[in-house]
C-alpha positions, 0 to 999 in steps of 0.5 A, spaced: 410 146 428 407 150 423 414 153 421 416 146 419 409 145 415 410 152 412 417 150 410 416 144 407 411 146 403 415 151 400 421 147 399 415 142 396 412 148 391 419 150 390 422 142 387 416 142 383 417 147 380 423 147 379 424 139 377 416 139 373 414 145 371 420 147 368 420 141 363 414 147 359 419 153 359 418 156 353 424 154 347 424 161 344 431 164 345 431 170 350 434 177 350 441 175 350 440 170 344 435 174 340 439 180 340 446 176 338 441 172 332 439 179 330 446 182 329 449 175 327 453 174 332 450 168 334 455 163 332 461 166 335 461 164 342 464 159 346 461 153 349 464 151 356 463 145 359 459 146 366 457 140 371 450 139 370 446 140 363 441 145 364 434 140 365 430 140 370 435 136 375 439 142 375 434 146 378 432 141 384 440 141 385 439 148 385 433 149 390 437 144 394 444 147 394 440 154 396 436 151 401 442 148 404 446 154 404 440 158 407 440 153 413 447 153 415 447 160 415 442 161 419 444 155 423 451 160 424 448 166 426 444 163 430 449 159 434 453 165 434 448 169 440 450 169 447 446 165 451 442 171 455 439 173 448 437 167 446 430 168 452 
């Protein structure tokens, strides 16, 4: 009962995290911007369409693909072990 409670407060922080508290990243350029403004090369790239804008919905879609990613492997490795290790 604990791991439940202890791992839905972890996917609580990580959802607010992600959905809220990224809402007040900072605006400022970072590294790989900065540098591409310093050289000039800035305007040059290409822009791609991606599935999500990045917002605070594509971070709780993120916390939510890797959390579903994580249990179905750990459901796998799990079911892969034979009966007598189990005890």
């Amino acid at each position: 009962m604990r791991t439940r409670w202890f791992v839905l407060a972890g996917l609580g922080v990580a959802l607010l995290l992600a959905g809220v508290v990224s809402i007040y990243a900072s605006a400022s350029p970072d590294g790989l911007s900065k540098v591409s403004e310093d050289h000039g090369f800035a305007g040059t790239e290409h822009t791609r369409d991606g599935l999500l804008d990045y917002d605070s919905a594509t971070g709780v879609v993120g916390v939510l693909v890797v959390l579903g990613l994580a249990g179905g492997i750990t459901y796998a490795v799990r079911r892969r072990r034979p009966q007598d290790e189990q005890s």
